[in-house]
C-alpha positions, 0 to 999 in steps of 0.5 A, a space after each residue: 150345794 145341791 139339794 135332794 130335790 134339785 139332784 133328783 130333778 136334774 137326773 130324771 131331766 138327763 136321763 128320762 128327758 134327754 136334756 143337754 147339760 148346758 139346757 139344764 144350768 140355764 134353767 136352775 141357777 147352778 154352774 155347769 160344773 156341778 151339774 155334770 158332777 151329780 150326773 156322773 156321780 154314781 152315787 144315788 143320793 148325796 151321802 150325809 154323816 148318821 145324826 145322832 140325836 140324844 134320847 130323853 132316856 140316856 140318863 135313865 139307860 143304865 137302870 133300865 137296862 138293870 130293870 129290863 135284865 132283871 125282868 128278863 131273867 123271871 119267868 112269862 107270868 111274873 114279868 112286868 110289862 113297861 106299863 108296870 114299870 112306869 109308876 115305879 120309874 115315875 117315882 124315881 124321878 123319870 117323866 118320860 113317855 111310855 113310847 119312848 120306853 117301849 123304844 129303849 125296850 126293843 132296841 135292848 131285846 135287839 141288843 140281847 139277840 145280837 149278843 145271843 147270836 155273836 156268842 154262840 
């Protein structure tokens, strides 16, 4: 398998460079085969499936969200801000980072916008 690196290498080579296929296997240790794959491939990059790694917040989702929409509804002056929230979560049991809040928050105003904008 091709690396990242190894595929950008082998591409400015062919095309910039103007090396034969046959000069470029004798230099790294890859077969031929592969290297006229990745030159003709038209794909830029070698795709890779989405990673998906579990935030620290998924237990605590729903309540924030809860939270997140109840302060939504309130007006600008009585609203909390997350530095309010926290001491209130941290007492509930959430030890989490202020920034990782701050991420959940954007992504859920995100997600309210996008409900905003497929409804109407």
């Amino acid at each position: 398998m091709i690396n990242v690196a190894l595929l950008g290498i082998i591409r400015r080579w062919t095309i910039r460079d103007r090396i034969s296929v046959r000069e470029i296997t004798g230099r790294p240790e890859i077969s031929r085969k592969a290297v006229r794959r990745y030159i003709r491939a038209e794909a830029g990059e070698p795709s890779y499936p989405a990673r998906h790694a579990p935030s620290s917040l998924d237990s605590f989702a729903r309540r924030l969200s809860t939270q997140a929409g109840a302060e939504a509804v309130k007006s600008r002056k009585l609203r909390r801000t997350l530095k309010q929230m926290s001491p209130v979560l941290r007492e509930r049991g959430d030890e989490r980072s202020g920034d990782r809040m701050a991420a959940f928050r954007n992504q859920w105003k995100a997600d309210q916008m996008e409900r905003v904008d497929a409804g109407g």
